[in-house]
N, CA, C and O atoms as a Tripos MOL2 file, in Angstrom:
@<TRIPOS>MOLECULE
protein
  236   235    59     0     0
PROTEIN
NO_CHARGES

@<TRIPOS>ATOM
      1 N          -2.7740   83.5000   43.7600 N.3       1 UNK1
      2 CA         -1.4880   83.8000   44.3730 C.3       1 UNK1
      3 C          -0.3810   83.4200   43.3940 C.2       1 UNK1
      4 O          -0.4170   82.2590   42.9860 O.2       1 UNK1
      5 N           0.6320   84.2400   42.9360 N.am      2 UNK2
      6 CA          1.5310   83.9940   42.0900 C.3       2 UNK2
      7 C           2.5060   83.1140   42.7930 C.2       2 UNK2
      8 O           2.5870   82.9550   44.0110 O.2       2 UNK2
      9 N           3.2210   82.5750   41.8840 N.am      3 UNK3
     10 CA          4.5860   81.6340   42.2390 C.3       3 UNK3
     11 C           5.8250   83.4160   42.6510 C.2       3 UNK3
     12 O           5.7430   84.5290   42.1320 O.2       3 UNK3
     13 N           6.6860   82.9620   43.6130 N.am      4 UNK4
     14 CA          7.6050   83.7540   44.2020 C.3       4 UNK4
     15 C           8.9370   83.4250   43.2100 C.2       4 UNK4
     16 O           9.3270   82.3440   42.7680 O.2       4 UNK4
     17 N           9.4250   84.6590   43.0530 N.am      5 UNK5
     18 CA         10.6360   84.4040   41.7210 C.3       5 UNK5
     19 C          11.8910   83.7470   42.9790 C.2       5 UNK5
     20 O          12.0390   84.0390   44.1650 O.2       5 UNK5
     21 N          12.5690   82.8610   42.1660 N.am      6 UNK6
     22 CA         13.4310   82.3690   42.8940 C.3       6 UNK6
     23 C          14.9660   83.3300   43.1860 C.2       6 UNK6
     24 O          15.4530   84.0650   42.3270 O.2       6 UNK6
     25 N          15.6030   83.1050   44.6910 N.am      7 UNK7
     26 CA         16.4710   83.7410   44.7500 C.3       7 UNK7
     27 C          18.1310   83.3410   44.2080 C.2       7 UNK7
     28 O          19.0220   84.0700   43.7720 O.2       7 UNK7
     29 N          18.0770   81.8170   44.4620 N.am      8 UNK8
     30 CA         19.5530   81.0400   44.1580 C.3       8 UNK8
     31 C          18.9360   80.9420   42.5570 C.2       8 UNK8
     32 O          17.7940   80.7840   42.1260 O.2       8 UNK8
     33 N          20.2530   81.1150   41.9080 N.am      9 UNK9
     34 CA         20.0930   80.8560   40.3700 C.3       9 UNK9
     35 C          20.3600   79.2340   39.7040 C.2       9 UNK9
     36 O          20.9090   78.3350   40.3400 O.2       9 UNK9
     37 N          19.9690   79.1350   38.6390 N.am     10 UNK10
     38 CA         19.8390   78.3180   38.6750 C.3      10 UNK10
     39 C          21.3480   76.9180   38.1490 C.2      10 UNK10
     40 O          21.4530   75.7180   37.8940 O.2      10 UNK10
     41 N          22.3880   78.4330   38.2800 N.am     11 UNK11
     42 CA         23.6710   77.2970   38.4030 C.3      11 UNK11
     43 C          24.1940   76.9640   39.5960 C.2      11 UNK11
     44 O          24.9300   76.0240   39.8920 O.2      11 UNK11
     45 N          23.7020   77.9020   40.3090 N.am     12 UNK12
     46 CA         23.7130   77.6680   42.1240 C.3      12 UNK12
     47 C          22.9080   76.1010   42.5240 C.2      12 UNK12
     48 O          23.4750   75.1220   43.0080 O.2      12 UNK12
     49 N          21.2790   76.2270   42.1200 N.am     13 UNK13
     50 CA         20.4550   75.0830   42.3620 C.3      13 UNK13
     51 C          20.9250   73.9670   41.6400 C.2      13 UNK13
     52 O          20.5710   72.9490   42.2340 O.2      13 UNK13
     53 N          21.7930   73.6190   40.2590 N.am     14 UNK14
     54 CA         22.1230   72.8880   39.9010 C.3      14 UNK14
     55 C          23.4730   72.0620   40.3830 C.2      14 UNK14
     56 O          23.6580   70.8760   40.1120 O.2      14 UNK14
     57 N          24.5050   72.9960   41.2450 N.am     15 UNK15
     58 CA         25.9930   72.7060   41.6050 C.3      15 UNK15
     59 C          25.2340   72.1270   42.9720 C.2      15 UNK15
     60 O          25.8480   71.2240   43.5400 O.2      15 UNK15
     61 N          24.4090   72.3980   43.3590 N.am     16 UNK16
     62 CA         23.9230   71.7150   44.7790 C.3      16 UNK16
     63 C          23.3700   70.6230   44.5780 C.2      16 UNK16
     64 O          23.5590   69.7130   45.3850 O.2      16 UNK16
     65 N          22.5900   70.4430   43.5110 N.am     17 UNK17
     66 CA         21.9620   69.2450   43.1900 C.3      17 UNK17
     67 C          22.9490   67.9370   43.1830 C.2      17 UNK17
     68 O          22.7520   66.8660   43.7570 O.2      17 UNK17
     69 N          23.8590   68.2510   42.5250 N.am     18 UNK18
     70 CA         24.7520   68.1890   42.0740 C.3      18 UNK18
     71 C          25.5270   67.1180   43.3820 C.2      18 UNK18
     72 O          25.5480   65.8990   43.5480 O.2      18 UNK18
     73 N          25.8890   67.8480   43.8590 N.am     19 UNK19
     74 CA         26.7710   67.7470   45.5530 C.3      19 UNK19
     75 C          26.0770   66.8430   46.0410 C.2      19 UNK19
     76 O          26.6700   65.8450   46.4510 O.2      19 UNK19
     77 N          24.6930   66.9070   46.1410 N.am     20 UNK20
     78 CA         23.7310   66.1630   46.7180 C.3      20 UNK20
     79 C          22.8840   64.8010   46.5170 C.2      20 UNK20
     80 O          22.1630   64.0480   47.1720 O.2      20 UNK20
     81 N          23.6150   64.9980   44.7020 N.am     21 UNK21
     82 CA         23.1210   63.3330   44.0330 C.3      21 UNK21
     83 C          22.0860   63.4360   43.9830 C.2      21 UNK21
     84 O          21.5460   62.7020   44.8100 O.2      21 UNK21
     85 N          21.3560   64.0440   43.3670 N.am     22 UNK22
     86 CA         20.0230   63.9630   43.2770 C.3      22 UNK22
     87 C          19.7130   64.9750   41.7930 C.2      22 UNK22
     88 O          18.5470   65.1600   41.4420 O.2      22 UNK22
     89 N          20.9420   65.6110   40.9610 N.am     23 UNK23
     90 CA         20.5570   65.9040   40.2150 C.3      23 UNK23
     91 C          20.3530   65.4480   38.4430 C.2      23 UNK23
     92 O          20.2690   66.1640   37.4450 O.2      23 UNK23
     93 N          20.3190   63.7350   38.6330 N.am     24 UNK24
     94 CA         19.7610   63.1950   37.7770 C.3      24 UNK24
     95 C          18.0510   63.4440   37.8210 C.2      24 UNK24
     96 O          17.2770   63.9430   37.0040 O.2      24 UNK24
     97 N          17.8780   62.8980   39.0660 N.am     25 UNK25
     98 CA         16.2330   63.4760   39.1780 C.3      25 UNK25
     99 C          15.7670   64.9390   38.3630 C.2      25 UNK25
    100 O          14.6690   65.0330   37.8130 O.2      25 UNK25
    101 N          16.9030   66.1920   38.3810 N.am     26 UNK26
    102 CA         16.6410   67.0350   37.6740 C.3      26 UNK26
    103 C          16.4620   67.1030   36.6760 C.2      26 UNK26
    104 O          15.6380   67.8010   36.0840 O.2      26 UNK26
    105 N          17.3900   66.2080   36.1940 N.am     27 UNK27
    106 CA         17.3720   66.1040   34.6580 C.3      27 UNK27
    107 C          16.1070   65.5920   34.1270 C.2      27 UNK27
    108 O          15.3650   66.2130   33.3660 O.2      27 UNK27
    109 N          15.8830   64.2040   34.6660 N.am     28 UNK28
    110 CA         14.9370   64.0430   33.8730 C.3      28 UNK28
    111 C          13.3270   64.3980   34.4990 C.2      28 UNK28
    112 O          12.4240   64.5250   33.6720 O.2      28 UNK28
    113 N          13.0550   64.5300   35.7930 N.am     29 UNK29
    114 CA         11.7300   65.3710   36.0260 C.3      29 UNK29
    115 C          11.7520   66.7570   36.2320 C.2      29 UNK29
    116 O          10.7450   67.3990   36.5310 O.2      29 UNK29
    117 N          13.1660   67.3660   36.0420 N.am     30 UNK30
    118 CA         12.7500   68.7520   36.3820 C.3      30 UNK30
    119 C          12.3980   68.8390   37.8840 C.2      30 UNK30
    120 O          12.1650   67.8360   38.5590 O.2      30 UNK30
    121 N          12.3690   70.2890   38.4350 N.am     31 UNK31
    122 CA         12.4440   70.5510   39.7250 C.3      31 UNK31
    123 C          11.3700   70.0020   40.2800 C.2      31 UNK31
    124 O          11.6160   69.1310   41.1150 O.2      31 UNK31
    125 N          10.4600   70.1990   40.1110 N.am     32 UNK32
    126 CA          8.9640   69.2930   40.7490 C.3      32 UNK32
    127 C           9.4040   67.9110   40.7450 C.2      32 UNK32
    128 O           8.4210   67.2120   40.9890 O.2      32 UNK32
    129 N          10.2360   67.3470   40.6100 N.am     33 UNK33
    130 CA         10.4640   65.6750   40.8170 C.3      33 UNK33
    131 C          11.3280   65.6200   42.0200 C.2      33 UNK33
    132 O          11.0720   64.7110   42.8090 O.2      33 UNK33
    133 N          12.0770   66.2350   42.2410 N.am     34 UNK34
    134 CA         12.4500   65.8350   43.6730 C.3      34 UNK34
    135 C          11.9180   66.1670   44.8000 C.2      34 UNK34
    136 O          11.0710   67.0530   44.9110 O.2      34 UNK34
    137 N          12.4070   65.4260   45.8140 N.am     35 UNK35
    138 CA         11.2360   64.7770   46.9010 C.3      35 UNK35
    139 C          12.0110   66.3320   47.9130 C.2      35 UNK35
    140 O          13.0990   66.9040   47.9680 O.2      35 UNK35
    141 N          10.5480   66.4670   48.6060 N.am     36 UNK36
    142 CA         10.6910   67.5240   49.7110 C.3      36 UNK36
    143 C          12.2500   67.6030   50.8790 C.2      36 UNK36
    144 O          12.9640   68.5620   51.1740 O.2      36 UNK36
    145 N          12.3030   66.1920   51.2840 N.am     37 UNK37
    146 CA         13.8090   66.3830   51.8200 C.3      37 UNK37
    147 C          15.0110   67.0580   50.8410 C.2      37 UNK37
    148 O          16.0330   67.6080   51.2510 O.2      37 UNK37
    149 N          14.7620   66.9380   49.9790 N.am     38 UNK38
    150 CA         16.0880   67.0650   49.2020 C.3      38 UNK38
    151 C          15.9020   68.9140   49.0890 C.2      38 UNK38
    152 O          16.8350   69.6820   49.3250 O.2      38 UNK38
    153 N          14.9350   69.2230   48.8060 N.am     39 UNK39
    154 CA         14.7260   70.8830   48.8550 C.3      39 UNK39
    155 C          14.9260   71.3510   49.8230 C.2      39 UNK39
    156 O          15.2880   72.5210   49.6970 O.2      39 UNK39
    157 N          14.8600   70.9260   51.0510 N.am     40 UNK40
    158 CA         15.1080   71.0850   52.3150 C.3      40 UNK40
    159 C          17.0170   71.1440   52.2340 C.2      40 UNK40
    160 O          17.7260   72.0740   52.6180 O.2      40 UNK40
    161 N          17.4110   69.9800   51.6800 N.am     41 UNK41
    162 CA         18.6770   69.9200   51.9010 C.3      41 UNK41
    163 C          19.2870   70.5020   51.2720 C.2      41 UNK41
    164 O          20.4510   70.8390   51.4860 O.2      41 UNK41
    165 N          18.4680   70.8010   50.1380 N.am     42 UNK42
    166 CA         19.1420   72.1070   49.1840 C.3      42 UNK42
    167 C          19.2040   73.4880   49.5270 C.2      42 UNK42
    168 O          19.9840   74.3080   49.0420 O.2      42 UNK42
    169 N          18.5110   73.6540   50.2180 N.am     43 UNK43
    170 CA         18.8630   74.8130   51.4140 C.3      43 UNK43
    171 C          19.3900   75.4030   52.0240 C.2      43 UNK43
    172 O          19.7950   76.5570   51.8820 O.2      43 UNK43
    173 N          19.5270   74.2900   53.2810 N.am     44 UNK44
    174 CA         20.2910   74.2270   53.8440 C.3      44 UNK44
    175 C          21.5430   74.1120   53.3330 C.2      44 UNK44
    176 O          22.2610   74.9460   53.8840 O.2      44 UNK44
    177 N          22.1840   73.4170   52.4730 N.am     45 UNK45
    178 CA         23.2800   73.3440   52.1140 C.3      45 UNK45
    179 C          24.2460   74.7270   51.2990 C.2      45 UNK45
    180 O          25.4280   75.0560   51.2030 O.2      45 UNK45
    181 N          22.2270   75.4840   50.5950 N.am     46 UNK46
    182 CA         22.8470   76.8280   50.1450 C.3      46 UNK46
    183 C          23.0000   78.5390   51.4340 C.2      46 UNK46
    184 O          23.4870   79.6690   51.4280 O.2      46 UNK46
    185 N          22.4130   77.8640   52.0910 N.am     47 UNK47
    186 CA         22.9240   78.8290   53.3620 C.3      47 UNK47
    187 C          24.1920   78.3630   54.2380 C.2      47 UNK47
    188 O          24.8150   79.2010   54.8910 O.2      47 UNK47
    189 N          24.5410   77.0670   54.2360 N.am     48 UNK48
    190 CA         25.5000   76.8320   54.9460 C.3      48 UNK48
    191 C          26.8920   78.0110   54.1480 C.2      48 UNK48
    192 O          27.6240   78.8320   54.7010 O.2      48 UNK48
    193 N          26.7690   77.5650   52.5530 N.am     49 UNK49
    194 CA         27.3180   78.6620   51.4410 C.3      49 UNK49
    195 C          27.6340   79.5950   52.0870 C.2      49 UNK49
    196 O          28.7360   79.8800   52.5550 O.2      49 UNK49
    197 N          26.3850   80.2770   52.1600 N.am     50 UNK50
    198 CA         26.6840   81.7170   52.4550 C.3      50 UNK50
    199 C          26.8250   82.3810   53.6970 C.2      50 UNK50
    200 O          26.8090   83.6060   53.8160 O.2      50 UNK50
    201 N          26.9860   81.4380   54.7720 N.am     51 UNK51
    202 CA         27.5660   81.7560   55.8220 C.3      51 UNK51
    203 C          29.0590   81.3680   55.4440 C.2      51 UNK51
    204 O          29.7420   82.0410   56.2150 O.2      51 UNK51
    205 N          29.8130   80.6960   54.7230 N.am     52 UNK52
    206 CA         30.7670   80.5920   54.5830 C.3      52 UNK52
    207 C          31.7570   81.3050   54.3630 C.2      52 UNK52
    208 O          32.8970   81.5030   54.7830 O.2      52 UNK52
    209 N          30.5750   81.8810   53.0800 N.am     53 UNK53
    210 CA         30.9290   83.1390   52.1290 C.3      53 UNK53
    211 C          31.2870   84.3500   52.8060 C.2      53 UNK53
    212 O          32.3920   84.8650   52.6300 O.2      53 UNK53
    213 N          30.3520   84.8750   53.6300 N.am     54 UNK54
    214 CA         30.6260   85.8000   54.6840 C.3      54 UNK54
    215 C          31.5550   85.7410   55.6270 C.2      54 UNK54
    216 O          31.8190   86.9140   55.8940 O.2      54 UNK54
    217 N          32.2950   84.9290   56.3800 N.am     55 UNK55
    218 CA         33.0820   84.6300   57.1380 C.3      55 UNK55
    219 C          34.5990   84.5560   56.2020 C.2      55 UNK55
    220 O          35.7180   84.8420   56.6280 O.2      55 UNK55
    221 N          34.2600   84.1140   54.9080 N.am     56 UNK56
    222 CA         35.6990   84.8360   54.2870 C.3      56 UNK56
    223 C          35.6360   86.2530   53.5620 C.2      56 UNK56
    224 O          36.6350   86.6940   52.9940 O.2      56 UNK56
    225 N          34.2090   87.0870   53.6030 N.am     57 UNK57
    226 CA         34.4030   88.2080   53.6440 C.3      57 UNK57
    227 C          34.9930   89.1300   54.9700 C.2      57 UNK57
    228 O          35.7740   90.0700   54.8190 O.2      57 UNK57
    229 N          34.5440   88.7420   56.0990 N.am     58 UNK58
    230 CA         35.1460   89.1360   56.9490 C.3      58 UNK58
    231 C          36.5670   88.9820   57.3260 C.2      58 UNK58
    232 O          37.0610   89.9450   57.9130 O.2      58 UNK58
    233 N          37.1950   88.1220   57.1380 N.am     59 UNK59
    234 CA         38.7110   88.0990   56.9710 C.3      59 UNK59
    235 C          39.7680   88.6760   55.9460 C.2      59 UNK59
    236 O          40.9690   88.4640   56.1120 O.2      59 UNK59
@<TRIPOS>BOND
     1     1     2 1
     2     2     3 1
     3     3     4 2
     4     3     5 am
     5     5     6 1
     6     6     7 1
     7     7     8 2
     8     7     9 am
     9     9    10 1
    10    10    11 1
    11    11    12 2
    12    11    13 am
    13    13    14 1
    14    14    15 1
    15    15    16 2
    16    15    17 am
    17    17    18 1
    18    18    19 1
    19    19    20 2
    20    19    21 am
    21    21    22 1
    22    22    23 1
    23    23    24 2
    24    23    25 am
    25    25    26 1
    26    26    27 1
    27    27    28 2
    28    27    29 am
    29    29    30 1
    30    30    31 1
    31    31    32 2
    32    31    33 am
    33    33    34 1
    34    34    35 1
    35    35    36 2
    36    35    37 am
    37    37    38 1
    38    38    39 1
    39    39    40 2
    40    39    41 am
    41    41    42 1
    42    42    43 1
    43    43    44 2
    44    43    45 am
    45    45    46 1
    46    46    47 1
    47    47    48 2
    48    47    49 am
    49    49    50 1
    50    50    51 1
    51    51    52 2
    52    51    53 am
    53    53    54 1
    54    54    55 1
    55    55    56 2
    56    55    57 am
    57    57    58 1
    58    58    59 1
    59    59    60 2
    60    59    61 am
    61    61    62 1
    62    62    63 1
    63    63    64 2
    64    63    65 am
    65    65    66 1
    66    66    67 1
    67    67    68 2
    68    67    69 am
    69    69    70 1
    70    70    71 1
    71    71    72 2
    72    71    73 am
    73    73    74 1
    74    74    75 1
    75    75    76 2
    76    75    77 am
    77    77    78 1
    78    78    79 1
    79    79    80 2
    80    79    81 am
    81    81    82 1
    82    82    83 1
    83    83    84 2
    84    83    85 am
    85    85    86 1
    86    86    87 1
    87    87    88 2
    88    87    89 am
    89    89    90 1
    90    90    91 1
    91    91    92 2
    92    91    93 am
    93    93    94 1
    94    94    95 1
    95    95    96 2
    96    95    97 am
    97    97    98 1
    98    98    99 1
    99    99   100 2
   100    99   101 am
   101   101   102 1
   102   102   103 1
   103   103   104 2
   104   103   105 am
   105   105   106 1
   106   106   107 1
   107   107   108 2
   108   107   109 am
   109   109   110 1
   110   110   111 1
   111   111   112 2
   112   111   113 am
   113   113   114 1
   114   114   115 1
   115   115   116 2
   116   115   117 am
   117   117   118 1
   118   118   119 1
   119   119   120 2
   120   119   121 am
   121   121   122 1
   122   122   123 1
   123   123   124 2
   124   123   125 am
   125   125   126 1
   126   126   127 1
   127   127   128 2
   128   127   129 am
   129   129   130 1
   130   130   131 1
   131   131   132 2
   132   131   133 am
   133   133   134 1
   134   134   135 1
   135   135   136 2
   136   135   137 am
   137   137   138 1
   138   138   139 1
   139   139   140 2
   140   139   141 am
   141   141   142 1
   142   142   143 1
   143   143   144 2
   144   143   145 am
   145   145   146 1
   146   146   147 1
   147   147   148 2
   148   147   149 am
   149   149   150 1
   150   150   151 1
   151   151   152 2
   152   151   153 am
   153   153   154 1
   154   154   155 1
   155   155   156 2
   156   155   157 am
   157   157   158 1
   158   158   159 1
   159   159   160 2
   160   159   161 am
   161   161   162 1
   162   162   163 1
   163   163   164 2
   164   163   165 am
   165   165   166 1
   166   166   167 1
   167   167   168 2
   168   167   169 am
   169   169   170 1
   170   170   171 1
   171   171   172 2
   172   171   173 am
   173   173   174 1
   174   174   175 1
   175   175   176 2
   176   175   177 am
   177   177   178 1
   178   178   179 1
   179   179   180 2
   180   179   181 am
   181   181   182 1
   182   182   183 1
   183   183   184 2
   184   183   185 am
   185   185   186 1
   186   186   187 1
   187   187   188 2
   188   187   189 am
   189   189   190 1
   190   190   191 1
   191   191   192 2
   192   191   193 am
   193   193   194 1
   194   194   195 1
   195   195   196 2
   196   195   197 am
   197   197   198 1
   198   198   199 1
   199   199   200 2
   200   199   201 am
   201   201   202 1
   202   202   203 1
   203   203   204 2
   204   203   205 am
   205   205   206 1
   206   206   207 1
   207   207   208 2
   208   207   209 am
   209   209   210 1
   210   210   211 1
   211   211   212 2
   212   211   213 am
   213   213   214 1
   214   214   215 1
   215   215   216 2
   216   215   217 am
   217   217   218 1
   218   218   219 1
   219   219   220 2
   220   219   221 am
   221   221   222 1
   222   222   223 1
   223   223   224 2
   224   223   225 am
   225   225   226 1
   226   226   227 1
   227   227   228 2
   228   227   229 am
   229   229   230 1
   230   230   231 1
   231   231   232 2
   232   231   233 am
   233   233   234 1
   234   234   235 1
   235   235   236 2
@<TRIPOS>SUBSTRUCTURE
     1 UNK1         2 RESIDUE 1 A UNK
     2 UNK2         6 RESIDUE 1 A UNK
     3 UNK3        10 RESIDUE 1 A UNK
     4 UNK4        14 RESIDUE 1 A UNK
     5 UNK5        18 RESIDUE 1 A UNK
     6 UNK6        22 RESIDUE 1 A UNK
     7 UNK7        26 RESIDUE 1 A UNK
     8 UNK8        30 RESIDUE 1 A UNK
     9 UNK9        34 RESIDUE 1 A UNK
    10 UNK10       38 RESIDUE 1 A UNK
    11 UNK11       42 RESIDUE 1 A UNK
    12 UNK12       46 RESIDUE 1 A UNK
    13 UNK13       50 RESIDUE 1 A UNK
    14 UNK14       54 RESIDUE 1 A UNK
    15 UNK15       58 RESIDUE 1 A UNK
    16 UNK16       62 RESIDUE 1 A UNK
    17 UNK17       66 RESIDUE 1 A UNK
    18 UNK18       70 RESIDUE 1 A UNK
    19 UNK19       74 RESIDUE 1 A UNK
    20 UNK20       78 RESIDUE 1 A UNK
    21 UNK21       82 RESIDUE 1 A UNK
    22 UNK22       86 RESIDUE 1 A UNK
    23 UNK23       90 RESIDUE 1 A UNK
    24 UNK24       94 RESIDUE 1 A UNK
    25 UNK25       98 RESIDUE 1 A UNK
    26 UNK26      102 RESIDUE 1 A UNK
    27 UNK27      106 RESIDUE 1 A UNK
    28 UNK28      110 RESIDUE 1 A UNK
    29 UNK29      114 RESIDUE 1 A UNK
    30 UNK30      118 RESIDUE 1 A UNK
    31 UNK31      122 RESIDUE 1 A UNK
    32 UNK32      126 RESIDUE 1 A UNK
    33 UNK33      130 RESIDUE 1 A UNK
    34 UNK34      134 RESIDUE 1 A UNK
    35 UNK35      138 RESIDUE 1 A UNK
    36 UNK36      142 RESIDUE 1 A UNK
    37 UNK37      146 RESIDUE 1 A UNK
    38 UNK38      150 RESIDUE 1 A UNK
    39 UNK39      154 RESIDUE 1 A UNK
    40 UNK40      158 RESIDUE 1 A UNK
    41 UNK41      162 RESIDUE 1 A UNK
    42 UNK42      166 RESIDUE 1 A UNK
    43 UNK43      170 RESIDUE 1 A UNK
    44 UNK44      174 RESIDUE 1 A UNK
    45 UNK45      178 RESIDUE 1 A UNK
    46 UNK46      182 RESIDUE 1 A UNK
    47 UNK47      186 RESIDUE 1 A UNK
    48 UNK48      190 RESIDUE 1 A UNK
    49 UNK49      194 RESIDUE 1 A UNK
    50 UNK50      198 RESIDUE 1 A UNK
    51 UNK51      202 RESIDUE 1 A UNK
    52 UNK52      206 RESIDUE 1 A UNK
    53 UNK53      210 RESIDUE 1 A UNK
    54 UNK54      214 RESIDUE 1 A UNK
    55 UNK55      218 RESIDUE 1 A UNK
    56 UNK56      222 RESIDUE 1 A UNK
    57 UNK57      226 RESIDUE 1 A UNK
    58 UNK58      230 RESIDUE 1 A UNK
    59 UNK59      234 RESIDUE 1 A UNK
């Protein structure tokens, strides 16, 4: 089974990391080093985005 190409890029996954304090962990383990909550919260935090995003497209 192949790995799934990712959809958020990776200055998107980094500005969240980012927000979220956790992207020293990036730095130095790379994405496989942070812990499952935080991918979770990285998520979430990038859909909260884009419901945002949309709601000032609609206006």
């Amino acid at each position: 089974m192949g790995r799934r190409r990712g959809i958020m890029s990776d200055q998107l996954k980094e500005e969240i990391a980012k927000e979220l304090g956790f992207y020293d962990t990036v730095q130095k383990e790379g994405w496989g080093g942070i812990k499952a909550r935080d991918a979770g919260n990285m998520v979430k935090r990038a859909v909260e985005m884009a419901e945002q995003q949309m709601q000032r497209d609609k206006s």
